[in-house]
N, C-alpha and C positions, 0 to 999 in steps of 0.2 A: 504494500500500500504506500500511496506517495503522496504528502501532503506540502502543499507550496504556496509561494502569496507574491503579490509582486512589490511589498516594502522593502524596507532598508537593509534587510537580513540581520543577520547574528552580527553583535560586535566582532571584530577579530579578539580584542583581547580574554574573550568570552568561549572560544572555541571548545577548545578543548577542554575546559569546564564543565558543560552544560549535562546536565543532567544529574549533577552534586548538588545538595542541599543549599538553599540563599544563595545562589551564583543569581545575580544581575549583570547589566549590561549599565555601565553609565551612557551609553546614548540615551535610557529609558527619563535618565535626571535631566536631560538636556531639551530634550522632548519638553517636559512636564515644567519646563521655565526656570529650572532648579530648585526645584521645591522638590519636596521628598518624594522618596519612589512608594508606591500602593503594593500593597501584597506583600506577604514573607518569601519569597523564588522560592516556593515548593513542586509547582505545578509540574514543570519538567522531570524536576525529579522524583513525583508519586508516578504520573504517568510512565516515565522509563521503565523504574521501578516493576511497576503491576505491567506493564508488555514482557520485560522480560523475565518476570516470574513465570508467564506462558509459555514461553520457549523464543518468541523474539529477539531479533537483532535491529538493533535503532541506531539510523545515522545521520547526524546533522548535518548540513552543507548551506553554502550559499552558491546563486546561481552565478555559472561565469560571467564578467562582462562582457558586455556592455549591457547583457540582460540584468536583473536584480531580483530582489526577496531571497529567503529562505525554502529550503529544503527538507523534508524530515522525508525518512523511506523507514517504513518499517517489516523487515521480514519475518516468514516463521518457514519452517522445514517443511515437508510434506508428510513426517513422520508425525510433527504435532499435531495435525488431522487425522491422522489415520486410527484407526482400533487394533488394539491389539489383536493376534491372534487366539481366536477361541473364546472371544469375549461373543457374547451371545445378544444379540437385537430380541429385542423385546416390541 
């Protein structure tokens, strides 16, 4: 699954972050006038979290230039779908 937007994408200094607990972006303060940033930076990291508790892989990216926004792709295996052998449908 691929999800994408055509904003400013991820900060760079935020990259390799994202998905840890309270990671923001200071463009978010820059935005917002410099006044404080809204929310605790959970969001990312519940959501990673609970995808890859299912068996997901999530990867964040921005688009190359000259295009913009961010990127998230999230994958799962075809084994996390599947049933096991000998499990019985009901």
């Amino acid at each position: 699954m691929t999800i994408s937007d055509d904003g400013p994408g991820f900060a760079p200094e935020i990259m390799d972050r994202i998905g840890e607990p309270y990671v923001r972006s200071s463009k978010r303060r820059r935005l917002n006038g410099g006044g404080e940033t809204t929310g605790l930076g959970l969001g990312f990291f519940i959501a990673k979290t609970l995808l890859e508790r299912s068996g997901a892989t999530v990867d964040f990216e921005n688009r190359a230039y000259p295009d913009r926004g961010a990127v998230i792709k999230i994958r799962w295996g075809r084994s996390d779908f599947e049933r096991p052998l000998g499990f019985a449908a009901t």
